[in-house]
Rosetta silent file (secondary structure, phi, psi, omega in degrees, C-alpha in Angstrom):
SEQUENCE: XXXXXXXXXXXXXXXXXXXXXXXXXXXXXXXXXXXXXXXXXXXXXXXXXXXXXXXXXXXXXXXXXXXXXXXXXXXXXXXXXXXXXXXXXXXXXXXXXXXXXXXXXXXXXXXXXXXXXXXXXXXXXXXXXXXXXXXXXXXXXXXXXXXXXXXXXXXXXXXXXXXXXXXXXXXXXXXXXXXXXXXXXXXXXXXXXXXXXXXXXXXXXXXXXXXXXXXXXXXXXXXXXXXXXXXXXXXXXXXXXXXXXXXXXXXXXXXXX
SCORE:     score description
SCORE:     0.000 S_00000001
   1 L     0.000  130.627  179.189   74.563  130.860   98.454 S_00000001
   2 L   -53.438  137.633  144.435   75.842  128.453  101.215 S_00000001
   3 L   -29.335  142.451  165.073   79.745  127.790  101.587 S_00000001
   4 E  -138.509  134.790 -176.791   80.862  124.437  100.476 S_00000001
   5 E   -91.542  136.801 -163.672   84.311  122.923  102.259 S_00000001
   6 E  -112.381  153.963 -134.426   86.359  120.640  100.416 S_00000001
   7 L   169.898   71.867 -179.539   88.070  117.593  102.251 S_00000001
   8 E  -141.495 -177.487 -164.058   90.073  114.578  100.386 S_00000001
   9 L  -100.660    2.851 -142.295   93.047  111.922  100.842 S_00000001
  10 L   -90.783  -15.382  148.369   93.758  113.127   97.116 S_00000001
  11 L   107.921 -176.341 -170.957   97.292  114.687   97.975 S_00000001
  12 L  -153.631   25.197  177.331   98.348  117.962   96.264 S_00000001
  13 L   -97.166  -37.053 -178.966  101.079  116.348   93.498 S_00000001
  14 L  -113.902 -172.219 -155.261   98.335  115.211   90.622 S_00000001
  15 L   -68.030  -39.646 -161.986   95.622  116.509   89.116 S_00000001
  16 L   -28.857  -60.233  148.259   92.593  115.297   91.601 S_00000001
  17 L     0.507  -83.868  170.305   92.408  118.286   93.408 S_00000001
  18 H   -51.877  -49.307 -166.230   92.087  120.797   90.276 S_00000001
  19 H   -85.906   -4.674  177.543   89.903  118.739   88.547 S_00000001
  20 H   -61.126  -83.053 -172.860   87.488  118.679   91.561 S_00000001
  21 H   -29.502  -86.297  172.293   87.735  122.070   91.365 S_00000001
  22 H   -30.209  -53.138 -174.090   87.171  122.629   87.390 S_00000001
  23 H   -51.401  -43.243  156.605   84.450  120.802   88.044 S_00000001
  24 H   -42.632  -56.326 -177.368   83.100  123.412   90.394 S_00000001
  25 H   -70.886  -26.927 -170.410   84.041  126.369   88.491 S_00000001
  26 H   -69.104  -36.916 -171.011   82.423  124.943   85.038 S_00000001
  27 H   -51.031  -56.064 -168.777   78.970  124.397   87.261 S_00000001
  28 L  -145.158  111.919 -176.776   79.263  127.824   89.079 S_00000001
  29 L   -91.929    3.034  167.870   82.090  129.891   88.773 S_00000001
  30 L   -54.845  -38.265 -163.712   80.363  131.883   91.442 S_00000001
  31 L   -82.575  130.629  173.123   80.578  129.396   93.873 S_00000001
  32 L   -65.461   97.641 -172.580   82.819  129.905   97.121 S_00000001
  33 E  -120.719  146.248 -168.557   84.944  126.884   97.871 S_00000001
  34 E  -100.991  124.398  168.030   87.154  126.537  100.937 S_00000001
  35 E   -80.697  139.453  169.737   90.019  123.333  101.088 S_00000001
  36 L  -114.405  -41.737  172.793   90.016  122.263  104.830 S_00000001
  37 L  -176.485  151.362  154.927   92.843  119.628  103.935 S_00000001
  38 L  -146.535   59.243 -178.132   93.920  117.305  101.285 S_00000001
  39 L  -127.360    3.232 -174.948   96.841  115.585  102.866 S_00000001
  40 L   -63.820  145.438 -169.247   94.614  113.200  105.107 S_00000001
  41 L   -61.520  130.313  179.840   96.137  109.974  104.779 S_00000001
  42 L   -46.371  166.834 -178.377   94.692  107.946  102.244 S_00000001
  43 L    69.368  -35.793 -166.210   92.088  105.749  103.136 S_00000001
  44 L   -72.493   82.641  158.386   91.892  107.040  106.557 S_00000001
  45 H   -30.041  -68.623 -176.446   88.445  107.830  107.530 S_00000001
  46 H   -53.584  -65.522 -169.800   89.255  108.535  111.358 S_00000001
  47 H   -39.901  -30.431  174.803   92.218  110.807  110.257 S_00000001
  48 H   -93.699  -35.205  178.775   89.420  112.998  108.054 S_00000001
  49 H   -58.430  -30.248  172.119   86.354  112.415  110.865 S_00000001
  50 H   -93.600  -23.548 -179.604   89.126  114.274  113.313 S_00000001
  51 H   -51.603  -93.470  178.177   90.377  116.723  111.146 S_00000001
  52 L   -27.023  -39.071 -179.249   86.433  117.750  110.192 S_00000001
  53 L   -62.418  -39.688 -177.937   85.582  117.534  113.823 S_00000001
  54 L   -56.184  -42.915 -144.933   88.013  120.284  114.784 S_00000001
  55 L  -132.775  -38.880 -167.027   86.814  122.720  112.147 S_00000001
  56 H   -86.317   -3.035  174.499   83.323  122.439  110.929 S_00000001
  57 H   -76.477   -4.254 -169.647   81.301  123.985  113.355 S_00000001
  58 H   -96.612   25.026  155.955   83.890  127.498  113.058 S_00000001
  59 L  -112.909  146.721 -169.922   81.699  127.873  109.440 S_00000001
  60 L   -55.955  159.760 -176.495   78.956  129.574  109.275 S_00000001
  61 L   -92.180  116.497 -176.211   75.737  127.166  109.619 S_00000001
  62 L   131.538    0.758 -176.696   73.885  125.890  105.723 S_00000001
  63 L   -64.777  164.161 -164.647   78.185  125.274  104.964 S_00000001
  64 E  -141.959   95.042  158.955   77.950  122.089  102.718 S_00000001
  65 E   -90.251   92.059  132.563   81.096  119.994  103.710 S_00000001
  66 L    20.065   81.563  178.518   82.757  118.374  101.079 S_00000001
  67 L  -119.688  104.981 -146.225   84.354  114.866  102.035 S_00000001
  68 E  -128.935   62.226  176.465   86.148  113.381   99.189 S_00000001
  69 L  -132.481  139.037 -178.501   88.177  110.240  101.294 S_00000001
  70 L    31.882   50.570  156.130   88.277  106.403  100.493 S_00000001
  71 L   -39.992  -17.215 -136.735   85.674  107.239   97.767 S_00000001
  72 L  -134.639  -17.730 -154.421   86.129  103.813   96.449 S_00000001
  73 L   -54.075   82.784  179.988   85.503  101.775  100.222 S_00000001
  74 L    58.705   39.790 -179.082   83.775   98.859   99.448 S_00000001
  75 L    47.605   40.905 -162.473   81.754  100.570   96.754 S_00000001
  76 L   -60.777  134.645  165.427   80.329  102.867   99.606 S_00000001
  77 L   -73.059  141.328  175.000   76.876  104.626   98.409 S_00000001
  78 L   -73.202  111.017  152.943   76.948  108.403   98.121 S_00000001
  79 E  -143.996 -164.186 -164.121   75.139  110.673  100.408 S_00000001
  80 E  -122.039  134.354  176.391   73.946  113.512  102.088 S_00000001
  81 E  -142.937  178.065 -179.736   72.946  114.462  105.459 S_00000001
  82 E  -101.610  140.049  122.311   71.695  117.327  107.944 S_00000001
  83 E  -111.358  154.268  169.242   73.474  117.398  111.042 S_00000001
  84 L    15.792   49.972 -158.687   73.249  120.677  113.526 S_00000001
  85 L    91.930  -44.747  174.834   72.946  123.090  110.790 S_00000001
  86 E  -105.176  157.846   91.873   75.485  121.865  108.510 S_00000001
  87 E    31.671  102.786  152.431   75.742  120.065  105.532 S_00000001
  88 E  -152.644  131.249  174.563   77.646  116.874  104.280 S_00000001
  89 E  -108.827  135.801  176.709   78.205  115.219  101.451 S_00000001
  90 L   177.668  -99.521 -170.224   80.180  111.874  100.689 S_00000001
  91 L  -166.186  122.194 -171.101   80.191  108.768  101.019 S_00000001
  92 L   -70.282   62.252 -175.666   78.902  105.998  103.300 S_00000001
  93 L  -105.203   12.687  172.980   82.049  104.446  104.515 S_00000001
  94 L    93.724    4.446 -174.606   81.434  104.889  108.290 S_00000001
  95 H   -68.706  -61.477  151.739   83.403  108.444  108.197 S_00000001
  96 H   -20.845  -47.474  178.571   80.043  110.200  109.300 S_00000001
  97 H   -66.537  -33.924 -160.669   79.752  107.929  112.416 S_00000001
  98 H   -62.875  -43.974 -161.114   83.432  108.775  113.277 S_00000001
  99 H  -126.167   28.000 -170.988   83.128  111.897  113.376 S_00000001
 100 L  -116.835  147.960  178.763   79.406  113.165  114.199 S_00000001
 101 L   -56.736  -74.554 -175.743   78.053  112.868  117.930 S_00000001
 102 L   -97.954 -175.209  139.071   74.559  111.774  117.234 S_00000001
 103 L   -12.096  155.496  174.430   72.142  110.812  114.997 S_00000001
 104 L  -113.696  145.904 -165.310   71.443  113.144  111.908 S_00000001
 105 L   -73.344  -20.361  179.579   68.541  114.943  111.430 S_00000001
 106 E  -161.271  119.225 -174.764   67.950  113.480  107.933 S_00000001
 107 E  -106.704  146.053  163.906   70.391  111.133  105.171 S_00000001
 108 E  -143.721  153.756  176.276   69.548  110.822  101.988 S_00000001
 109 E   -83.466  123.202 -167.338   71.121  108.605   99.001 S_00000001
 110 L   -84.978  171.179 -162.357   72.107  111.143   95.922 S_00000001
 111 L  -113.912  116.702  175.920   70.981  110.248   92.699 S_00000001
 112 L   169.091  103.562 -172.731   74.157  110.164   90.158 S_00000001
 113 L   -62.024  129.988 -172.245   75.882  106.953   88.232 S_00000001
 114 L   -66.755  132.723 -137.145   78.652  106.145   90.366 S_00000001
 115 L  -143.828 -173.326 -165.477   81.968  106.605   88.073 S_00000001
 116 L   -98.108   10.634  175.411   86.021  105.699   89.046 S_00000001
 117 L  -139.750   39.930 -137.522   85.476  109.387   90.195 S_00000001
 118 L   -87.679   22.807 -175.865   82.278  110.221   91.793 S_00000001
 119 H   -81.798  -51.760 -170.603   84.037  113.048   94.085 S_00000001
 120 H   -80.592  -24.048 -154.825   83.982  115.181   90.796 S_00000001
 121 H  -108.645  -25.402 -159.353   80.637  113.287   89.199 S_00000001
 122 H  -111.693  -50.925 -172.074   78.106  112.794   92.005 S_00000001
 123 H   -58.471  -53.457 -171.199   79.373  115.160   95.349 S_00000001
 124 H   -66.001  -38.284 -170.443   79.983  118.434   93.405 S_00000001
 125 H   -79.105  -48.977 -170.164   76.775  118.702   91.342 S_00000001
 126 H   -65.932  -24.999  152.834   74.881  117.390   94.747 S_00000001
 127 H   -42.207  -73.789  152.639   77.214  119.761   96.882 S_00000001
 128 H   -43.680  -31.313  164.690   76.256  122.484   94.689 S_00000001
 129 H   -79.426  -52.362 -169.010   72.419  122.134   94.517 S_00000001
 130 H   -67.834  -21.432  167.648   72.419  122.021   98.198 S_00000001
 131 H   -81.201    0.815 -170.456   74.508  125.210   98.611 S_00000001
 132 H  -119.535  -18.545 -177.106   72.363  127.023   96.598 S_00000001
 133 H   -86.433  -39.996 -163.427   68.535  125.291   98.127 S_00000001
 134 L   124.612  -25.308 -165.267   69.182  125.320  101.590 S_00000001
 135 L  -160.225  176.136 -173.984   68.356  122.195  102.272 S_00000001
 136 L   -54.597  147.692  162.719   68.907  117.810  100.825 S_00000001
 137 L   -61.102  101.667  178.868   68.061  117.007   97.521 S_00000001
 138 L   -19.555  -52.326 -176.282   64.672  116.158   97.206 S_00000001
 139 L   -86.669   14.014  166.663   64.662  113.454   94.713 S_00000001
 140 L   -75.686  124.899 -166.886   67.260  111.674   96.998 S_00000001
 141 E   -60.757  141.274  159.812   66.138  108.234   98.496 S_00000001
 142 E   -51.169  140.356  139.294   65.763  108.525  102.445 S_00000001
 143 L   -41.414   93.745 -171.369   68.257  106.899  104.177 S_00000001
 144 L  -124.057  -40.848 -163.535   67.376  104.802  107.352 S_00000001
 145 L  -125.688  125.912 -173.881   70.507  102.551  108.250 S_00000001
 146 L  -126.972  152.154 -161.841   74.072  104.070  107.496 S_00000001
 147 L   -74.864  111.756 -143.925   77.258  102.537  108.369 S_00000001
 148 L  -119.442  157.627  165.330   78.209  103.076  111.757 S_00000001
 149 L  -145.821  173.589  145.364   81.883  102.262  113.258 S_00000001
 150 L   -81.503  120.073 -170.128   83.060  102.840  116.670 S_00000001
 151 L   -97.328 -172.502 -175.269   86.150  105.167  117.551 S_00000001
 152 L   -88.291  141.459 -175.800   88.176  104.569  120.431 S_00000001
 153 L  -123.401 -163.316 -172.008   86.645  104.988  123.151 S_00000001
 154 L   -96.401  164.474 -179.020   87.586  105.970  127.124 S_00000001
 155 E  -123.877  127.537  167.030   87.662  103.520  130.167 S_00000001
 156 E  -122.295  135.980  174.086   87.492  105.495  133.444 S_00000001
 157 L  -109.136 -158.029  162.885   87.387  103.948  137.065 S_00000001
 158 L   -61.045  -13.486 -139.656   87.883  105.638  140.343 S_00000001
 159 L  -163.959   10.422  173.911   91.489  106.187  140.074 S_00000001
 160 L  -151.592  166.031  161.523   92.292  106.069  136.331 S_00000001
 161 E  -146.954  145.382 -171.554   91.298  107.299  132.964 S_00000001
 162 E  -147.018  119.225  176.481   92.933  105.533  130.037 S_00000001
 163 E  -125.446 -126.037 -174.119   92.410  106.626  126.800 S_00000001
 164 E  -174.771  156.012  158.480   94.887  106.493  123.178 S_00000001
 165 L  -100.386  113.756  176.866   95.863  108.894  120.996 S_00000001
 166 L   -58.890    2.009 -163.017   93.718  109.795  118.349 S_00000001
 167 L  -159.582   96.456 -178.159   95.530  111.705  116.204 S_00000001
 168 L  -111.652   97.312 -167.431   98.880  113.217  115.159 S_00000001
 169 L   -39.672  172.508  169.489   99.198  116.972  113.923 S_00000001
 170 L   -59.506  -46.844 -176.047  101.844  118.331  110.961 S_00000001
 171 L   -79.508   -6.221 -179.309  103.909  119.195  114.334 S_00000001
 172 L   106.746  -13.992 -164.021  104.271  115.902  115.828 S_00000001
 173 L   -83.346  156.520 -153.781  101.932  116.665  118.989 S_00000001
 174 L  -118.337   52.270 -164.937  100.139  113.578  119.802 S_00000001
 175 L   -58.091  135.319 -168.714   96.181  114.496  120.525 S_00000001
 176 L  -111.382 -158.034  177.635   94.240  111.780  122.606 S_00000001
 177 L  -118.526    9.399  144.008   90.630  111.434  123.204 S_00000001
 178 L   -56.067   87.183 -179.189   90.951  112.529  126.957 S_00000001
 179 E   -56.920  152.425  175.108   88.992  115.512  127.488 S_00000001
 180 L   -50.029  -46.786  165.000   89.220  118.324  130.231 S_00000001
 181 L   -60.992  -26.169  173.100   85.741  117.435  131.576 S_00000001
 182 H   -73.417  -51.732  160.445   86.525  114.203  132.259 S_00000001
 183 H    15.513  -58.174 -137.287   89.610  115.217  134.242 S_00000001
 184 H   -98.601  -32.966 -171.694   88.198  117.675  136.075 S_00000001
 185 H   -66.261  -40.946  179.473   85.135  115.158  137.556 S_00000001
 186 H   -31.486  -51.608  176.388   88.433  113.022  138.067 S_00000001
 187 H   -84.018   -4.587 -164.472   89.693  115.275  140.521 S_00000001
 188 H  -116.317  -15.146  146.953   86.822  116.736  141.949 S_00000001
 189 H   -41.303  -70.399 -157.878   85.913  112.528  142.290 S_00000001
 190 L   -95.281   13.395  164.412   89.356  112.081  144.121 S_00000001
 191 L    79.121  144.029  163.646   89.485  115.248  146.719 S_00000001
 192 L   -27.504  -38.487 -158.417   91.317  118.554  146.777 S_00000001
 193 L  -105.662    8.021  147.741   94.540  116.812  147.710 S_00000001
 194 L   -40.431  146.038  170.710   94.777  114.659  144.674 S_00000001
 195 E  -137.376  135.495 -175.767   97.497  114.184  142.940 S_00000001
 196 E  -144.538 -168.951 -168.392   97.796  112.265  139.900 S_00000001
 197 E  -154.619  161.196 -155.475  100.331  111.098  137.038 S_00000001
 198 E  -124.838   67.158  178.886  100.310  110.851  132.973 S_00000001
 199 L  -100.036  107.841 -154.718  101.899  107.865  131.621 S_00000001
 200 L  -121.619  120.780 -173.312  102.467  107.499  128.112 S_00000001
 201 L    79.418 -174.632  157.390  105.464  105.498  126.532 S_00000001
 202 L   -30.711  -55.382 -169.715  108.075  105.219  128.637 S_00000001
 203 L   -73.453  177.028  158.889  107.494  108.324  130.560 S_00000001
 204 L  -130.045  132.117 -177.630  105.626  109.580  133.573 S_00000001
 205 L  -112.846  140.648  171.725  104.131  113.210  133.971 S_00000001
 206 L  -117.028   15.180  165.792  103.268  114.522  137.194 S_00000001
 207 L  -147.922  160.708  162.494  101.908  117.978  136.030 S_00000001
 208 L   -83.639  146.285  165.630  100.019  119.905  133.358 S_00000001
 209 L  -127.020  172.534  179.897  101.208  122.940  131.674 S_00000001
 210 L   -69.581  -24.663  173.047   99.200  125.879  130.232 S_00000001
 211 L  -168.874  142.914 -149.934  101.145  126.388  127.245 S_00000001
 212 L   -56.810    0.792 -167.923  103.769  124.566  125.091 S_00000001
 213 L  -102.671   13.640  155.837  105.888  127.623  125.674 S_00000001
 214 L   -50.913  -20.589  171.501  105.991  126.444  129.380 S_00000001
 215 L  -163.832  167.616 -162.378  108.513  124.857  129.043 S_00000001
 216 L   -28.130  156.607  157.999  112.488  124.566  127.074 S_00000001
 217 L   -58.391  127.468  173.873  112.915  123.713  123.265 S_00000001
 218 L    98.271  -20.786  173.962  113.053  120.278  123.268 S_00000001
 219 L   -76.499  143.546 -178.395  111.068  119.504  126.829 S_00000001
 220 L   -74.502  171.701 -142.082  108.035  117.580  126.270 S_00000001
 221 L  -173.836  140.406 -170.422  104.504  119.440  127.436 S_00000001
 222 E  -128.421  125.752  155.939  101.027  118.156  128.849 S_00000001
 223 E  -168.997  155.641  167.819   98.054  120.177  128.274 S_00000001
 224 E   -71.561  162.755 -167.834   94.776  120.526  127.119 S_00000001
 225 L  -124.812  169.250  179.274   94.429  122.180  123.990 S_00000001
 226 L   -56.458    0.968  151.249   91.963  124.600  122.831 S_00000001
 227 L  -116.580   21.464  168.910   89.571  122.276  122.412 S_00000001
 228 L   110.039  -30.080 -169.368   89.645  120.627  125.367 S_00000001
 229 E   -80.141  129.130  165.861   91.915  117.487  124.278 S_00000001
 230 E   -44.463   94.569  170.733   94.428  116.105  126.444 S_00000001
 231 E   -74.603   99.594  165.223   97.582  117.263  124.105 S_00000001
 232 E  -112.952  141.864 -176.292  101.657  115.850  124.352 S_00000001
 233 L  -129.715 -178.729  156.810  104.154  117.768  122.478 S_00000001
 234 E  -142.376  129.450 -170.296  107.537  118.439  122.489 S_00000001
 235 L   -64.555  123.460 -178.048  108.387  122.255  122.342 S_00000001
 236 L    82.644  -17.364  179.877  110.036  122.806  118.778 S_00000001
 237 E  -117.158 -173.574 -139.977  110.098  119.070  118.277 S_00000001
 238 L  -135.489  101.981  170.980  108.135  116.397  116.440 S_00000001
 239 H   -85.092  -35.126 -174.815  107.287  114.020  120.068 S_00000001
 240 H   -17.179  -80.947  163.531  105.372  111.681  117.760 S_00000001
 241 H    -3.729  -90.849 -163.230  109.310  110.815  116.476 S_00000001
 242 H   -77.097  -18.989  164.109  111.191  111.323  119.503 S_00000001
 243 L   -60.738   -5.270 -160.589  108.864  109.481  121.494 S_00000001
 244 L    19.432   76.283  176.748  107.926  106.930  119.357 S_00000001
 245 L  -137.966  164.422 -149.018  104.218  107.244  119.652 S_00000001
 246 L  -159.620  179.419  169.348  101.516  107.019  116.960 S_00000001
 247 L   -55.303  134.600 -171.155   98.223  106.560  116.469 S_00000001
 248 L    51.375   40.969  173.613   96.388  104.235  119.568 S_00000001
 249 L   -78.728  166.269 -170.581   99.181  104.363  121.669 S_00000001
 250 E   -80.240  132.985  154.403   98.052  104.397  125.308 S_00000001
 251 E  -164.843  130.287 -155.302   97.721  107.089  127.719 S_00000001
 252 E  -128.943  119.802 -173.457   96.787  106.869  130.726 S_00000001
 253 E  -119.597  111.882  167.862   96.474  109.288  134.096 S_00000001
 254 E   -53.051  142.181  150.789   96.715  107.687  137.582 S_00000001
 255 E  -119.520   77.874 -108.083   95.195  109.274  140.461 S_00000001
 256 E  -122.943  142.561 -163.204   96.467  109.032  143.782 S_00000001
 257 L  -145.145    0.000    0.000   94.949  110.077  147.192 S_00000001
């Protein structure tokens, strides 16, 4: 039997959570379920589409991920799809676009009357079937046009790349959607003897470092992170805070020749 990952905005003070759960355990008490997070900010779709991006490929492939966020979104239909191997179940609120490259190899609409709860009534029994077949539930209607949104995306010229930050960890580190690869054509674009600069806020960076322990408690840090994402931090400190920078703030690296 497949994994199945658990995912909601549902918070970890009431009952939501547990009864999710109970729900699980009455079905299959067998079944192995993993929480990936349930502090994602309510409503927020991007905030669960990056979270989920980060993590679901590190599960074995047939995992059945669990997305339990803004359940309610404009009476969003429930379903299921194949992407690369995995699994997902939820809800058609544009979360799936957010946070999947391409196309999916197959969606289907689950079968289940939609309740003031269907995270417990419709996802878990259709979670559950699918961790145990292998594959979508059969008597689920095909899918053809699911709700698509656009994230932010990057603007690159000769001599700039300007992207936003997508994200902001439990530590305060500010993750953008500038990747390493783009960077790297940046510089390899702009000659050996480039030089370029990172301005975000207020500040200006003229270098990268390798690791946040590069530099003093309390100095801000530039780096890519282990996945690749252009990362600002502040060592020991929350830069979100002292920086006062949030979700789609700007940042942008100059390149000079």
């Amino acid at each position: 039997m497949a994994l199945i990952t658990f995912t909601s905005d549902f918070g970890t003070t009431d009952h939501y959570v547990a009864a999710v759960k109970a729900a699980f355990a009455s079905r299959d008490p067998n079944q192995q379920l993993i929480d990936i997070s349930h502090e994602i900010r309510p409503f927020d779709i991007l905030h669960a589409a990056v979270v989920l991006k980060h993590v679901f490929r590190a599960f074995p492939k047939g995992t059945v991920h669990l997305v339990g966020v803004d359940s309610m979104k404009d009476k969003s239909k429930p379903i299921a799809l194949l992407y690369d191997g995995y699994f997902f179940v939820g809800f058609d609120s544009g979360v799936f676009s957010l946070l999947l490259e391409d196309e999916p190899a197959a969606i289907v609409e689950l079968e289940g009357e939609v309740s003031t709860f269907s995270v417990k009534d419709v996802l878990v029994p259709a979670a559950i079937q699918i961790a145990k077949g292998g594959q979508l539930p059969n008597e689920g209607k095909a899918v053809k046009e699911w709700k698509k949104l656009l994230g932010r995306q990057l603007k690159v010229t000769k001599k700039e790349i300007v992207g936003n930050v997508i994200f902001v960890d439990h530590y305060g580190n500010l993750i953008t959607n500038i990747d390493r690869t783009h960077f790297e054509k940046m510089l390899e674009l702009n000659g050996k003897e480039a030089t370029y600069g990172i301005r975000f806020g207020r500040e200006l960076a003229e270098n990268l470092h390798n690791d946040f322990t590069d530099v003093k408690s309390g100095d801000c840090f530039i780096l890519f992170n282990s996945y690749g994402e252009l990362q600002i931090g502040i060592n020991k400190g929350n830069a979100a805070e002292l920086l006062g920078l949030g979700i789609d703030a700007p940042v942008i690296i100059e390149f000079f020749t």
